[in-house]
C-alpha positions as CSV (number, residue, x, y, z in Angstrom):
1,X,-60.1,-64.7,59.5
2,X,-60.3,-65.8,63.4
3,X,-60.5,-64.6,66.5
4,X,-57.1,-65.3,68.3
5,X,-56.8,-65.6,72.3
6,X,-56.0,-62.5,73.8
7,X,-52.8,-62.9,76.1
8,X,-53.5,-61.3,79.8
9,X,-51.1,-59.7,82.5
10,X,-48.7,-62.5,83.8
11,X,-48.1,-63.6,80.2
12,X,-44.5,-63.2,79.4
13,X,-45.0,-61.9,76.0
14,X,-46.8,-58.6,77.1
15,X,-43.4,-57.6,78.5
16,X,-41.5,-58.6,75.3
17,X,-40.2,-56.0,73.2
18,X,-41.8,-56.5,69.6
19,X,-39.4,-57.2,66.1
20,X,-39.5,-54.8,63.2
21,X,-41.5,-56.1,60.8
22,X,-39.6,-56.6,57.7
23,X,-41.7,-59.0,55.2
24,X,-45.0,-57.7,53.9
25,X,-47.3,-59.9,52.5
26,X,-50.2,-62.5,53.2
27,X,-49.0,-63.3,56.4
28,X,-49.0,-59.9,57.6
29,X,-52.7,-59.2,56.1
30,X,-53.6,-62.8,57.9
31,X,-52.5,-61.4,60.9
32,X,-54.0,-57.9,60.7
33,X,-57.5,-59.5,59.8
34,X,-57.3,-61.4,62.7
35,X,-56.3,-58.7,64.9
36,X,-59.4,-56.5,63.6
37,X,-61.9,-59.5,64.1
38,X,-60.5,-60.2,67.5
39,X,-60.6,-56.6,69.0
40,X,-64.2,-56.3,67.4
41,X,-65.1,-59.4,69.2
42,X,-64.0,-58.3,72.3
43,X,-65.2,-54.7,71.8
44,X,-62.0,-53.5,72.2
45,X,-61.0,-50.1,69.8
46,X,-57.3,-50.9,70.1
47,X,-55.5,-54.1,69.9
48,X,-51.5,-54.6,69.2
49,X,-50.0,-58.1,68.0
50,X,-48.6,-59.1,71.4
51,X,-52.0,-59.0,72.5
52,X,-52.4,-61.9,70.6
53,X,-49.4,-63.2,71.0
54,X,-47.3,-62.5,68.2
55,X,-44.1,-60.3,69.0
56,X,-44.1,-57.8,65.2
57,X,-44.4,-54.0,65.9
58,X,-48.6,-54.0,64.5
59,X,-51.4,-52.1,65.8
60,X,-55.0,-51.8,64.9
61,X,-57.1,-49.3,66.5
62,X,-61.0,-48.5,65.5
63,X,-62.6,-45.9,68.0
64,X,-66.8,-46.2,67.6
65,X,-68.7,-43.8,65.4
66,X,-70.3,-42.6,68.6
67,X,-67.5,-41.1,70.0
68,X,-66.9,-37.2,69.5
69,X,-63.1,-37.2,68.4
70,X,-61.8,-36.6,65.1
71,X,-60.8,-39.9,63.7
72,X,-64.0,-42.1,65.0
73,X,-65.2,-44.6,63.2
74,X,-62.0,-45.2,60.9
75,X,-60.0,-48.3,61.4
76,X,-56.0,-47.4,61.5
77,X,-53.7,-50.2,61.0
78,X,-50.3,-49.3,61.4
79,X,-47.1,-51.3,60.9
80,X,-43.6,-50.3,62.7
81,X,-45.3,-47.1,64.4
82,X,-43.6,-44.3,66.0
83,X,-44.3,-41.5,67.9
84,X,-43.1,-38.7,65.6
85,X,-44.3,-35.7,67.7
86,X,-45.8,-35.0,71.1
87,X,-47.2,-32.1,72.1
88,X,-46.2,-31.0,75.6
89,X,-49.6,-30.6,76.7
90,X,-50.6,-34.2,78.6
91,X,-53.7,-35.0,80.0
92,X,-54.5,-37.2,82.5
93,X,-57.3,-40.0,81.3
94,X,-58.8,-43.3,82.2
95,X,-57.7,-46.3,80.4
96,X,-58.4,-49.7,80.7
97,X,-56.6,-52.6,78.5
98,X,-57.5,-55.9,76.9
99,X,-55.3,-57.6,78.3
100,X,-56.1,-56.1,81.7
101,X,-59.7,-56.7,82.3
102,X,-61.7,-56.1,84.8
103,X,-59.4,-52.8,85.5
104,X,-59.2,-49.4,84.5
105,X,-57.0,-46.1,86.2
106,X,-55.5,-43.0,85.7
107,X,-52.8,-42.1,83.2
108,X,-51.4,-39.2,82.2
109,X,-50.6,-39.1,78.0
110,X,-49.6,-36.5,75.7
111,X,-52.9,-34.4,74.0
112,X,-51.6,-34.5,70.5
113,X,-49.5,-36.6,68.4
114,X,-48.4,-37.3,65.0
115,X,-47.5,-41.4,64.5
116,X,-45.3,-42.6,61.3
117,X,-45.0,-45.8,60.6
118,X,-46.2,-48.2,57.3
119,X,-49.7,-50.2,55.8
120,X,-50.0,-53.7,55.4
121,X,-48.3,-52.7,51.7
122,X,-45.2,-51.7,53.4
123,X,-46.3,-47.7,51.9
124,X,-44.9,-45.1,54.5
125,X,-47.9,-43.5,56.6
126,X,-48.0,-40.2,58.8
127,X,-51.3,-39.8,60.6
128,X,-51.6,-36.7,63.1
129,X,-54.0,-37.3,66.3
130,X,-55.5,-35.5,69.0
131,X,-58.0,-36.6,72.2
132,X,-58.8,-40.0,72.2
133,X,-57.3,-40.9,69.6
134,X,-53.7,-39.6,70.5
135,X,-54.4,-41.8,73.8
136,X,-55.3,-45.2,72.3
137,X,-52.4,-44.6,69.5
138,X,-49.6,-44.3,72.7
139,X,-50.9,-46.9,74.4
140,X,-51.1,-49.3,72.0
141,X,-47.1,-48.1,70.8
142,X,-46.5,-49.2,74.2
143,X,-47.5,-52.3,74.2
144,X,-44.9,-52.7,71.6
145,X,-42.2,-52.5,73.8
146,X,-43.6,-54.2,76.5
147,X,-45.1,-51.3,79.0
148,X,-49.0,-51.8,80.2
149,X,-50.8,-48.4,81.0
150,X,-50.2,-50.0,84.9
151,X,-47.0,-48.9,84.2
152,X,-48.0,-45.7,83.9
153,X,-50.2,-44.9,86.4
154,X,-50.5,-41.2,87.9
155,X,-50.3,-42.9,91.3
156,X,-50.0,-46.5,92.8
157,X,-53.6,-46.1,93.9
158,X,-55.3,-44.8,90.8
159,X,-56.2,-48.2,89.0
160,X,-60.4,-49.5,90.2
161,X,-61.3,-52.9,89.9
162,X,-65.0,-52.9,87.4
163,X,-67.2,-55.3,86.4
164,X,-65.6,-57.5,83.5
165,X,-66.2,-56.3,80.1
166,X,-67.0,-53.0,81.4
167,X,-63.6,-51.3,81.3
168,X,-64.1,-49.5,77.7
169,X,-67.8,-48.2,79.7
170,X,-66.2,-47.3,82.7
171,X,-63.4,-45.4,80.5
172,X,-65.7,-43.3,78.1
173,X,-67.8,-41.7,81.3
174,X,-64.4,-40.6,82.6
175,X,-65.2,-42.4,86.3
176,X,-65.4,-45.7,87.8
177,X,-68.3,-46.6,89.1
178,X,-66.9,-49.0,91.6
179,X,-64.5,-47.5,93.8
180,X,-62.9,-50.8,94.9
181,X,-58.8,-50.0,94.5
182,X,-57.3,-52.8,93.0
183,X,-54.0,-54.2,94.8
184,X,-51.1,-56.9,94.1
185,X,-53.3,-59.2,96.2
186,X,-56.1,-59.3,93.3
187,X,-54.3,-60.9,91.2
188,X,-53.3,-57.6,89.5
189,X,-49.4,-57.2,89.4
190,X,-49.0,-53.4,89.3
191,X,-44.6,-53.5,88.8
């Protein structure tokens, strides 16, 4: 296992569309160890493999024990997820993104959903999510086909610069402490 460099907006591969993955084995396990090591080294609770740099539709996603949503403290590793269901309620939320640090905003995401896809064994999976969870599962399905929660924003002015490292803080009280709006001119491409 190893921790594997974690690509950042501007990286071409974050706007790739991710392959099917179609061989199961010991390089997928390689891979997902080393996805679960590297978002627990960056305190992350959601990493997917272009994050790392590999283009294959996987995600990992571990939300803390602490947290009060069904599904915390279990690690999830899913291979060729899908959305199966939404529900039509949405709720708007504050997400930041590995690959987007020192950043968080708004994004509006569906309240419920129910993800299909495989294990490492290739074994067909069906996990049904609400609340947090149901968040970090979209957004990390996104970054499977290349979208960023910037993307997504409720408005163009509802992403906050924070302190580096602080983003997953600055996401679980709901607010951003500093109210510095983030533009193209930080470095931060927003399109």
């Amino acid at each position: 296992m190893s921790v594997r460099q974690i690509r950042v907006v501007g990286d071409p591969v974050l706007r790739a569309k991710a392959h099917p993955v179609r061989r199961f084995g010991d390089h997928l396990e390689a891979l997902v160890e080393d996805m679960v090591e590297t978002m627990h080294a960056a305190a992350g609770i959601g990493l997917a493999a272009p994050q790392v740099g590999v283009l294959e539709r996987v995600i990992v996603i571990e939300l803390s024990q602490e947290e009060q949503d069904p599904g915390s403290g279990q690690l999830y590793v899913l291979v060729n997820p899908q959305i199966a269901r939404a529900s039509t309620e949405e709720e708007a939320g504050i997400e930041g993104c590995l690959s987007v640090p020192g950043y968080v905003g708004e994004v509006v995401r569906h309240q419920a959903v129910t993800v299909k896809g495989q294990d490492v064994q290739g074994r067909k999976i069906r996990i049904k999510a609400q609340g947090l969870l149901a968040r970090v599962f979209q957004h990390e399905i996104d970054h499977l086909d290349g979208v960023l929660y910037i993307d997504k924003l409720t408005a163009p002015d509802s992403v906050w610069q924070v302190v580096e490292g602080e983003e997953e803080l600055a996401e679980a009280r709901g607010k951003v402490e500093s109210q510095a709006v983030a533009s193209p001119s930080d470095g931060l491409a927003l399109a």
